[in-house]
KOLMIPA-228471 format. One record per residue (C-alpha): chain; x negated, y negated, z negated; residue number from 1. Coordinates in Angstrom, 2 decimals. Layout:
<pt unit="A" east="X" north="Y" up="Z" pos="NUM"/>
...
//
This chain:
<pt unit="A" east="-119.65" north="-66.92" up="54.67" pos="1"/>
<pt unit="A" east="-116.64" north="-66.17" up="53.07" pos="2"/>
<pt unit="A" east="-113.07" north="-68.50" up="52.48" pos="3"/>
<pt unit="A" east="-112.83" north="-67.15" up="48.99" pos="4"/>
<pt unit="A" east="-115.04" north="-66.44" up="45.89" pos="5"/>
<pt unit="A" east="-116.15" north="-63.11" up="45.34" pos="6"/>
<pt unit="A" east="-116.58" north="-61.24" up="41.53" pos="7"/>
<pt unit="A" east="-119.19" north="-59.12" up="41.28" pos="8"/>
<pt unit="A" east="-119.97" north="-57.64" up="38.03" pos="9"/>
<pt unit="A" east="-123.26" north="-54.88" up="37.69" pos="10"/>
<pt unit="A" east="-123.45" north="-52.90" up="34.55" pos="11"/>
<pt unit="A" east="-126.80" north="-51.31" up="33.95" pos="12"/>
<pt unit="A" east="-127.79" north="-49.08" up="30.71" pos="13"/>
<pt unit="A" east="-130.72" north="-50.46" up="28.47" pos="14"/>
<pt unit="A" east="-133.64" north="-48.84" up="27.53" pos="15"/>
<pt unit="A" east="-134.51" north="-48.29" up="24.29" pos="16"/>
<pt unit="A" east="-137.80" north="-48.80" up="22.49" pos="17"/>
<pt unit="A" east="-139.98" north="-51.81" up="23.89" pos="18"/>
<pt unit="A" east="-138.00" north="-52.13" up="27.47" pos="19"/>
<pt unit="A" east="-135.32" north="-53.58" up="24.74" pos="20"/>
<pt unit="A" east="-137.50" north="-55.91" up="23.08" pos="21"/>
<pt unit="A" east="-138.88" north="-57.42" up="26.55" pos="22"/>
<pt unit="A" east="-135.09" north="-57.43" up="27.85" pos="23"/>
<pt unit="A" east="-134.20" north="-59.81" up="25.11" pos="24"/>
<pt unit="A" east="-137.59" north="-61.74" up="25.27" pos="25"/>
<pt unit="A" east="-136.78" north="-61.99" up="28.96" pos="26"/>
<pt unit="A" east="-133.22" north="-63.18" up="28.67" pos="27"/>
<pt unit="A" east="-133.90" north="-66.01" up="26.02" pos="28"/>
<pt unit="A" east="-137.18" north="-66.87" up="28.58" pos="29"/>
<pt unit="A" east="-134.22" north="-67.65" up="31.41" pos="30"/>
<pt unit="A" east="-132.22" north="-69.39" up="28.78" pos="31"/>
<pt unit="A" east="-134.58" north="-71.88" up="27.39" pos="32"/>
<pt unit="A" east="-135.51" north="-72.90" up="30.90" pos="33"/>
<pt unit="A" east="-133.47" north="-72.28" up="33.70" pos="34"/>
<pt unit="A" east="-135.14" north="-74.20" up="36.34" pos="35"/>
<pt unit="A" east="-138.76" north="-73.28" up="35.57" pos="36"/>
<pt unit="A" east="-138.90" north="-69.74" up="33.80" pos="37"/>
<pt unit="A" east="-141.10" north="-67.36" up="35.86" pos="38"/>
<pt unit="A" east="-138.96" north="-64.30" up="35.33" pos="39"/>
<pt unit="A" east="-135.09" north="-65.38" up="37.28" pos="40"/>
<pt unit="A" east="-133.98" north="-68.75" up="37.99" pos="41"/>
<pt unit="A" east="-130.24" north="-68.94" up="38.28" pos="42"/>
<pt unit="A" east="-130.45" north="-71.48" up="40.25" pos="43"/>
<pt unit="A" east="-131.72" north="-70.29" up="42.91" pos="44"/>
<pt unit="A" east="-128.93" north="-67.79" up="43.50" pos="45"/>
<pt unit="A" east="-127.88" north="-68.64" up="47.13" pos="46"/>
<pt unit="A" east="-124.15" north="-69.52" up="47.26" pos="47"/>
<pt unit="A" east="-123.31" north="-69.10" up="43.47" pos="48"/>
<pt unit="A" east="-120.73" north="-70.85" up="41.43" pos="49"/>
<pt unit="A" east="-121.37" north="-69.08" up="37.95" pos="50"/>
<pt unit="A" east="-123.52" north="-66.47" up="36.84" pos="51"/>
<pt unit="A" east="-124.52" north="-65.07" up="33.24" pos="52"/>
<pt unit="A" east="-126.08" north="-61.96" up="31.37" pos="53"/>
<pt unit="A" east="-124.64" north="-60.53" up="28.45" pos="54"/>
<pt unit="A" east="-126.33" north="-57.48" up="26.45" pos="55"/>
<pt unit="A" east="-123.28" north="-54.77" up="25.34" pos="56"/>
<pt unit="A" east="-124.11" north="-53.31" up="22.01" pos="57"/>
<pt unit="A" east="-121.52" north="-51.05" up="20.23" pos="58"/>
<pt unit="A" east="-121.19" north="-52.05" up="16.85" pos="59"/>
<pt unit="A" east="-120.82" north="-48.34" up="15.98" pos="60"/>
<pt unit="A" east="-124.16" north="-47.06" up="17.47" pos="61"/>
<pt unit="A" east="-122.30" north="-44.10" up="19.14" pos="62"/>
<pt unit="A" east="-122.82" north="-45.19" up="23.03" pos="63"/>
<pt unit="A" east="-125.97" north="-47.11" up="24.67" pos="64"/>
<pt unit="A" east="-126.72" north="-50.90" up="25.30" pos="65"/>
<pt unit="A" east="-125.37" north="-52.02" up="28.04" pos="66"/>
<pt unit="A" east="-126.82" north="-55.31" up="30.26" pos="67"/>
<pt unit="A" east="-124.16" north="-56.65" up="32.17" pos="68"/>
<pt unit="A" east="-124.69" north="-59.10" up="35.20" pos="69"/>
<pt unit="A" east="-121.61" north="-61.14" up="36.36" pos="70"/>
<pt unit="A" east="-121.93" north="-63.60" up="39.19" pos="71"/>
<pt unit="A" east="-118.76" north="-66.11" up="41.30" pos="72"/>
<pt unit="A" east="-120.43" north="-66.02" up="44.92" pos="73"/>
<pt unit="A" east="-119.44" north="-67.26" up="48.49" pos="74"/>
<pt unit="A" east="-120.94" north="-64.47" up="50.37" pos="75"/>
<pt unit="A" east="-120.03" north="-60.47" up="51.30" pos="76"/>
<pt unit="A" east="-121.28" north="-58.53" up="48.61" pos="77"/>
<pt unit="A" east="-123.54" north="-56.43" up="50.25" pos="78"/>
<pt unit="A" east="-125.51" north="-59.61" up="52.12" pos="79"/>
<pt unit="A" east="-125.77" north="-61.33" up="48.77" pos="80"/>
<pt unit="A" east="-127.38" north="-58.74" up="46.88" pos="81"/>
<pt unit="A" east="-130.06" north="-58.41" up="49.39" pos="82"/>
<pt unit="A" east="-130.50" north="-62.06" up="49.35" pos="83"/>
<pt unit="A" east="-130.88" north="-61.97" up="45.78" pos="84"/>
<pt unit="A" east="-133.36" north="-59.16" up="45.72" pos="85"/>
<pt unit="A" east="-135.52" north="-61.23" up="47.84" pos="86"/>
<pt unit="A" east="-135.50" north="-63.94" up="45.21" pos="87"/>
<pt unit="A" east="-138.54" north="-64.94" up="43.68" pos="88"/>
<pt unit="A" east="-138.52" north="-64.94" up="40.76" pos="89"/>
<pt unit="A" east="-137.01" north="-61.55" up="41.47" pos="90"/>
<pt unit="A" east="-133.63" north="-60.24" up="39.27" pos="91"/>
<pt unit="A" east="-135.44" north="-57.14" up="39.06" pos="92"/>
<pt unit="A" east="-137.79" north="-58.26" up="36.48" pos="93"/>
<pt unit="A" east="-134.51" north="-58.51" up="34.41" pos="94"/>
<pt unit="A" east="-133.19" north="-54.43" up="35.88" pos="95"/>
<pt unit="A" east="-136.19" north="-52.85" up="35.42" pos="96"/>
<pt unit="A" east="-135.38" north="-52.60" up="31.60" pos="97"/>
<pt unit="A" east="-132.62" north="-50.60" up="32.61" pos="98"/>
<pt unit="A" east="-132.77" north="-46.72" up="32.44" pos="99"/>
<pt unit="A" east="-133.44" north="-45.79" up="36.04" pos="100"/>
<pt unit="A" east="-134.77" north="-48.30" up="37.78" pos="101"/>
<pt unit="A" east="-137.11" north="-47.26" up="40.22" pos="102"/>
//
């Protein structure tokens, strides 16, 4: 555990076509219920003082959506991460509507 808070902000490109559509069904899913939504419960982030989603769009259609992860956390990076890719409800159902994720 760490003394301070640690920023971590992960910017991932969204897919277009129906990847979108299920990205934003997804997100307002996690935002209606927080506590009980099978797809990512905040709250269960381990050591976590703040964390949100935001979708990027440029107004001008020139560059792609961007989904943008931010997250105030008590841990290294690199252990909290893996602790919150073992989550279940896993963050990844949230990434994989991202171009390139595996």
């Amino acid at each position: 555990m760490l003394d301070a808070t640690q920023a971590l902000t992960v910017l991932a490109e969204v897919a277009d076509g129906p990847s979108r559509v299920l990205l934003d069904q997804r997100l307002a899913a996690i935002a209606q219920d927080l506590e009980g939504n099978p797809i990512f419960r905040p709250g269960e982030l381990p050591d976590t003082h703040f964390t949100r989603f935001v979708i990027i769009d440029d107004p001008r259609g020139e560059l792609p959506a961007l989904l943008a992860w931010e997250s105030n956390h008590d841990r290294r990076t690199d252990a909290y991460l893996a602790e919150v890719a073992r989550g279940v409800p896993s963050i990844e159902r949230v990434f994989e509507c991202c171009v390139g994720y595996r």
